[in-house]
N, CA, C and O atoms as a Tinker XYZ file with bonds, in Angstrom:
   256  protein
     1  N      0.348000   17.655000   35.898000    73     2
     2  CA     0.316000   16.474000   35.056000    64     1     3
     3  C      0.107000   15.240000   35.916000    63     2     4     5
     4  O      0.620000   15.086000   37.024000    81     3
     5  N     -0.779000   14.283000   35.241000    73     3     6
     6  CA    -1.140000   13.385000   36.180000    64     5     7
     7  C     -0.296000   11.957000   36.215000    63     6     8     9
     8  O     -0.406000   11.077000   37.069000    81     7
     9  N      0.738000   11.964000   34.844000    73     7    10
    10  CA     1.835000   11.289000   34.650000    64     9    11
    11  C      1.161000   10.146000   33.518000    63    10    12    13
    12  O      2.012000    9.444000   32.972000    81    11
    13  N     -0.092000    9.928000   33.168000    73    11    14
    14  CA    -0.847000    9.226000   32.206000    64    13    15
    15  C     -0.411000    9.472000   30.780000    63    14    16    17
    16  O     -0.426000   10.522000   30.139000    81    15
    17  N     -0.025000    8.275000   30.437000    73    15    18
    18  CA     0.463000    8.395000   28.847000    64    17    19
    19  C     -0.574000    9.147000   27.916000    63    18    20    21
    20  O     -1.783000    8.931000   27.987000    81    19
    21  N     -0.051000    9.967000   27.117000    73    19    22
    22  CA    -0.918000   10.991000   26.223000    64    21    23
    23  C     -0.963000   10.069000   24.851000    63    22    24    25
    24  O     -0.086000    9.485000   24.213000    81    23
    25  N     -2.757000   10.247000   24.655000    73    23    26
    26  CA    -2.864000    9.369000   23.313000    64    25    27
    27  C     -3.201000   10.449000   22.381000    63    26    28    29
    28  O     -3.940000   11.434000   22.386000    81    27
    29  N     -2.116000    9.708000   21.326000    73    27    30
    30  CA    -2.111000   10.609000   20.043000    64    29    31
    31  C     -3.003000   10.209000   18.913000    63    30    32    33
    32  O     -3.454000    9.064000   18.884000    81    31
    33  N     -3.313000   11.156000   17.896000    73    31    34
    34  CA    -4.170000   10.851000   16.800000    64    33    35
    35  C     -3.948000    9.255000   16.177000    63    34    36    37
    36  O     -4.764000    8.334000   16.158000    81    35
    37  N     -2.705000    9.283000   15.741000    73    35    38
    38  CA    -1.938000    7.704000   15.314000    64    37    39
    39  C     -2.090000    6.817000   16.233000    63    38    40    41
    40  O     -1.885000    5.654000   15.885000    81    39
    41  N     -2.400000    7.020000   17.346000    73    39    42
    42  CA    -2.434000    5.568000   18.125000    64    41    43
    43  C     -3.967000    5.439000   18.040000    63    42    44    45
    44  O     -4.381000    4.280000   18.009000    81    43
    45  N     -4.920000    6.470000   17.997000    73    43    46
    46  CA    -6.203000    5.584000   17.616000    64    45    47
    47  C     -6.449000    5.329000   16.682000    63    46    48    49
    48  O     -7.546000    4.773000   16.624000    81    47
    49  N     -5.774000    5.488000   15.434000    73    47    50
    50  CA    -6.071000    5.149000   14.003000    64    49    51
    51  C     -4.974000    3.822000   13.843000    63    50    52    53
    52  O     -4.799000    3.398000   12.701000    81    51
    53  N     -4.445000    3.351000   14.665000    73    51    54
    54  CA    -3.128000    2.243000   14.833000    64    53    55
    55  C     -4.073000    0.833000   14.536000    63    54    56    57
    56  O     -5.268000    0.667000   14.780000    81    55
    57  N     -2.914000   -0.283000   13.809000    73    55    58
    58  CA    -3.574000   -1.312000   13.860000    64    57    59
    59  C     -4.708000   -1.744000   14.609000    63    58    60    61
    60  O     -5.744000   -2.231000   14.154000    81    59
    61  N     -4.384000   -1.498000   15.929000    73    59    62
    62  CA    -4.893000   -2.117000   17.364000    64    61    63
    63  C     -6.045000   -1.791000   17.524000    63    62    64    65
    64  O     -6.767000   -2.454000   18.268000    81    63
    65  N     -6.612000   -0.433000   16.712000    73    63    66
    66  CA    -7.837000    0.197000   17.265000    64    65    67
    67  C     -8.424000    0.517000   15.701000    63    66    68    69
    68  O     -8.188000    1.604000   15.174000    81    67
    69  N     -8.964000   -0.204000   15.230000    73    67    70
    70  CA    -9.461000    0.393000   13.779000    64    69    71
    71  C    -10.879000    1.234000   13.691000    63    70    72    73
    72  O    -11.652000    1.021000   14.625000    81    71
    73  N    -11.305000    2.157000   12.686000    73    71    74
    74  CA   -12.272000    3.378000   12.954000    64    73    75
    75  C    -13.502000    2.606000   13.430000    63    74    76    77
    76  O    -13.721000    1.416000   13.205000    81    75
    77  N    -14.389000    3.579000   14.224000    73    75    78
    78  CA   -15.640000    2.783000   14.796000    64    77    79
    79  C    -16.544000    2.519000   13.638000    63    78    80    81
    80  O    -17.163000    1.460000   13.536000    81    79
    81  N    -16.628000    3.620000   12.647000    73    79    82
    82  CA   -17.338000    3.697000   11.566000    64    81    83
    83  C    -16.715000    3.440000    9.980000    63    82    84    85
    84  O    -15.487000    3.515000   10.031000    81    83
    85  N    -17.090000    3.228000    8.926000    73    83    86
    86  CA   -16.679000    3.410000    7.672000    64    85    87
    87  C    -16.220000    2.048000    7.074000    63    86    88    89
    88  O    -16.342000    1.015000    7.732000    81    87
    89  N    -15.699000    2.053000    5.841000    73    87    90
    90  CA   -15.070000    1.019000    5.566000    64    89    91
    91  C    -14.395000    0.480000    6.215000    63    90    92    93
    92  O    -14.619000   -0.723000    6.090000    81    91
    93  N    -13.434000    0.716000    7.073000    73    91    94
    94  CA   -12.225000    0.192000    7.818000    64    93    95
    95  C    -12.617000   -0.473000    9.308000    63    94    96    97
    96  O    -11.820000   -1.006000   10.080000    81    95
    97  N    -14.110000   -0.291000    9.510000    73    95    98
    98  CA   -15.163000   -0.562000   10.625000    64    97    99
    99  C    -14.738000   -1.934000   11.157000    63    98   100   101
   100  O    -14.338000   -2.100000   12.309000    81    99
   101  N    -14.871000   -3.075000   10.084000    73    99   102
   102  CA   -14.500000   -4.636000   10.382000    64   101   103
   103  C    -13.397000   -4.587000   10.778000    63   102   104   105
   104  O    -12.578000   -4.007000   10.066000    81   103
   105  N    -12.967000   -5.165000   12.034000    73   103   106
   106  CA   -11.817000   -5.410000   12.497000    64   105   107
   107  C    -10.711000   -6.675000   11.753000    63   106   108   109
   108  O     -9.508000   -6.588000   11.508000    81   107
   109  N    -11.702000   -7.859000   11.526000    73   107   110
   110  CA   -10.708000   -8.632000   10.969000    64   109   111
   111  C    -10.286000   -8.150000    9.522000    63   110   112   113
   112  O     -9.113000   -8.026000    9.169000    81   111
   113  N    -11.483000   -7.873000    8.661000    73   111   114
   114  CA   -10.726000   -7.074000    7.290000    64   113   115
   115  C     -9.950000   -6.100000    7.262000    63   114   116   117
   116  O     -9.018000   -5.885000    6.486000    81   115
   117  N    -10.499000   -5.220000    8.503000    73   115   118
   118  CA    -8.863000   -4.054000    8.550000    64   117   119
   119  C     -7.651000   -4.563000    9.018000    63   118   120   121
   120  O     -6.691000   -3.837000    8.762000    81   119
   121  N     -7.411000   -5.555000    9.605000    73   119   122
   122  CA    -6.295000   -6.052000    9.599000    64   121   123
   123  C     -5.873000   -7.062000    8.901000    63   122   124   125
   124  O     -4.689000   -7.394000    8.856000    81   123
   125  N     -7.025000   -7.778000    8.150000    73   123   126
   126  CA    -6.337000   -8.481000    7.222000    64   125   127
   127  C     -5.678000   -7.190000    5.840000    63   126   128   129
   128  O     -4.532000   -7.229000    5.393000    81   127
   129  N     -6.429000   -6.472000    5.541000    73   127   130
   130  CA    -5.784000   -5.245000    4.758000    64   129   131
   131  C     -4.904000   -4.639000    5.132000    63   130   132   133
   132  O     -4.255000   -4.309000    4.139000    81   131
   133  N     -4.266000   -4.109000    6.398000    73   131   134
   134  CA    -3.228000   -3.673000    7.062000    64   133   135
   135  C     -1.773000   -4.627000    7.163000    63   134   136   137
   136  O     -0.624000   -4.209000    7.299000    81   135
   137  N     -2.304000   -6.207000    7.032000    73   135   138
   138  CA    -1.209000   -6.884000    6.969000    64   137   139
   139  C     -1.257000   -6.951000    5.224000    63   138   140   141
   140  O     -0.115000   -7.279000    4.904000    81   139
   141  N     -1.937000   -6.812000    4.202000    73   139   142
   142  CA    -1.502000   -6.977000    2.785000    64   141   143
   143  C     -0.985000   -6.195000    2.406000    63   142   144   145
   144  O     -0.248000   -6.316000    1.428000    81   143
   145  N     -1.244000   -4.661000    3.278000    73   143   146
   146  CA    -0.800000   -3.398000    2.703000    64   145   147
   147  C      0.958000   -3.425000    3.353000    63   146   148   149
   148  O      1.747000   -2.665000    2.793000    81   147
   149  N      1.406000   -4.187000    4.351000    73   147   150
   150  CA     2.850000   -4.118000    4.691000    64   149   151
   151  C      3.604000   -5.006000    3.690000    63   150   152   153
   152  O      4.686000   -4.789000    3.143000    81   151
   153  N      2.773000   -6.064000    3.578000    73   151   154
   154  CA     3.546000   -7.271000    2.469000    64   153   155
   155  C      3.715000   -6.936000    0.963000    63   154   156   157
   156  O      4.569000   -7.366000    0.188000    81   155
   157  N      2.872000   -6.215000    0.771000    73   155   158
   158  CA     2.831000   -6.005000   -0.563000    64   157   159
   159  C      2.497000   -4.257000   -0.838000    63   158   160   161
   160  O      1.440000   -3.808000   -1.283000    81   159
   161  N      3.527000   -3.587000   -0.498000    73   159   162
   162  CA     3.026000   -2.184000   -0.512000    64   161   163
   163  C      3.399000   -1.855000   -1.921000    63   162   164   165
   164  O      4.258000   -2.537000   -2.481000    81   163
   165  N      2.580000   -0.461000   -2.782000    73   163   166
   166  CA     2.399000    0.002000   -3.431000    64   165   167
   167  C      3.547000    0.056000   -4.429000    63   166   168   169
   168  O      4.385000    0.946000   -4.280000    81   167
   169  N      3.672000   -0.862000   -5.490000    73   167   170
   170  CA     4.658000   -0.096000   -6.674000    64   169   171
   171  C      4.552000    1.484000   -6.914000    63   170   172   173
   172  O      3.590000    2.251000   -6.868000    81   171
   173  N      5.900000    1.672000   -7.185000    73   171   174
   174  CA     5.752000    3.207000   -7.602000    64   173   175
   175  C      6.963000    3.587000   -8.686000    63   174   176   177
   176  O      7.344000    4.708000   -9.024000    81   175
   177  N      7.560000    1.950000   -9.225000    73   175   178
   178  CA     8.598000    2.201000  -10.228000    64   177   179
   179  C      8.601000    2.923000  -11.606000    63   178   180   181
   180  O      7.536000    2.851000  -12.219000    81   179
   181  N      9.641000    3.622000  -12.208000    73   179   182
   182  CA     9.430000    4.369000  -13.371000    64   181   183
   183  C      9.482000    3.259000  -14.769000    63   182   184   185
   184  O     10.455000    2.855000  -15.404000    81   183
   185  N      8.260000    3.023000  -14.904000    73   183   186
   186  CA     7.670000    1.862000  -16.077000    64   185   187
   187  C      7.981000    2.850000  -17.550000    63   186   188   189
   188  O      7.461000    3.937000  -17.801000    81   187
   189  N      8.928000    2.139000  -18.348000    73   187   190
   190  CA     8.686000    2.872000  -19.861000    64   189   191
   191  C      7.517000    2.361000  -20.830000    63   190   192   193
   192  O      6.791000    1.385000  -21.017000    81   191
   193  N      7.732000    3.341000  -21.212000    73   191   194
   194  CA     6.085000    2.958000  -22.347000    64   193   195
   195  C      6.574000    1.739000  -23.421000    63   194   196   197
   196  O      7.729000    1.324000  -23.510000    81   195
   197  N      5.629000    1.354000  -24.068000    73   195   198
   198  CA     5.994000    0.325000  -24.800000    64   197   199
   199  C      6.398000    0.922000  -25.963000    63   198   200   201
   200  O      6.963000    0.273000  -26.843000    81   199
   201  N      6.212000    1.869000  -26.039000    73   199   202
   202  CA     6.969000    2.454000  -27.536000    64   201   203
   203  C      8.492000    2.810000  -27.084000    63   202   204   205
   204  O      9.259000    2.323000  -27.916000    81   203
   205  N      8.899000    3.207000  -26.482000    73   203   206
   206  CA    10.141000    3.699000  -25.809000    64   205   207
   207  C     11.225000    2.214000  -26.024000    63   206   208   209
   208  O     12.408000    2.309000  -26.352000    81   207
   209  N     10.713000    1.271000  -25.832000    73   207   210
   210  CA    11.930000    0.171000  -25.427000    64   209   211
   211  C     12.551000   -0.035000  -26.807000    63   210   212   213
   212  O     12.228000    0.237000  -27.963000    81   211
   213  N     13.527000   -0.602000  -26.228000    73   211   214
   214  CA    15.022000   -0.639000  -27.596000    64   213   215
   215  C     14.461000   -1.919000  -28.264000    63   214   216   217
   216  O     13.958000   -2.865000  -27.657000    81   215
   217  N     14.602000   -1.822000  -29.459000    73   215   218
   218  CA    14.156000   -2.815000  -30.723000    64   217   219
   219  C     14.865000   -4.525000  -29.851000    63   218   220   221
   220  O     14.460000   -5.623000  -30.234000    81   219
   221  N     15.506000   -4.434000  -29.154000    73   219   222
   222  CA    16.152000   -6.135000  -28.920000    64   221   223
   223  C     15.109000   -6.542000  -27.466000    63   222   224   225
   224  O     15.235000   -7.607000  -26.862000    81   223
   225  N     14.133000   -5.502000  -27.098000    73   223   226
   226  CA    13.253000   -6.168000  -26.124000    64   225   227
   227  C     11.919000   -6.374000  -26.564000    63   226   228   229
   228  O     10.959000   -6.642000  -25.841000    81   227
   229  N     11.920000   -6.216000  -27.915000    73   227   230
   230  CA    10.361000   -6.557000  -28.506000    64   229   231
   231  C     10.504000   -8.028000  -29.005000    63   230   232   233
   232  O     11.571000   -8.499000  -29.398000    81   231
   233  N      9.237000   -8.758000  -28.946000    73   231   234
   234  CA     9.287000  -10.138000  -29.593000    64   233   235
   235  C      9.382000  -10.334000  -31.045000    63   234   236   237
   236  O      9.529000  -11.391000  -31.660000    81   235
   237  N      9.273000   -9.122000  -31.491000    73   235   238
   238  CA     8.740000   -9.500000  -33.086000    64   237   239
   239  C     10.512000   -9.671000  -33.863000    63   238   240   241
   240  O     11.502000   -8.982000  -33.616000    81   239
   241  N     10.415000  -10.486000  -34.536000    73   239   242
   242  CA    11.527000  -10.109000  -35.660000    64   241   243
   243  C     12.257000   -9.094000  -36.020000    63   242   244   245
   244  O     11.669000   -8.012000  -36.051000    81   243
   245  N     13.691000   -9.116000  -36.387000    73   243   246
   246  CA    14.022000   -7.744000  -36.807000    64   245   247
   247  C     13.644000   -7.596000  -38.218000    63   246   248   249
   248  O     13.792000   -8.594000  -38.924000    81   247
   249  N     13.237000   -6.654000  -38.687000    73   247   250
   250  CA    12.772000   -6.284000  -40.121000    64   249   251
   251  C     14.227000   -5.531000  -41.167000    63   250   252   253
   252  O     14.963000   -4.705000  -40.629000    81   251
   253  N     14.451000   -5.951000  -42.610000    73   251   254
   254  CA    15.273000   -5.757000  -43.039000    64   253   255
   255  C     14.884000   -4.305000  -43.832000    63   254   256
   256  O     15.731000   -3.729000  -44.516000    81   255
């Protein structure tokens, strides 16, 4: 062993080094996308349907 740090798959796909080719090609848009994707990452909350919610969270009137 020659004592040289071993580069892994993730460190060339890492901020620092974005793909040579493809969408992700532009350096400043991949990191401007890499910093939107930390700030604002992906909802994934359990949303109820609009039929589901209890009669006191709809706007309309109660009906007699």
């Amino acid at each position: 062993m020659d004592g040289a740090p071993k580069v892994t798959d993730s460190m060339v796909k890492s901020d620092l080094h974005p793909p040579h080719s493809g969408p992700g090609s532009d350096p400043v848009l991949y990191g401007v996308a890499a910093g939107l994707a930390e700030l604002f990452p992906p909802v994934t909350g359990h949303a109820r349907a609009v039929h589901d919610r209890d009669p006191v969270e709809t706007d309309e009137p109660e009906r007699d």
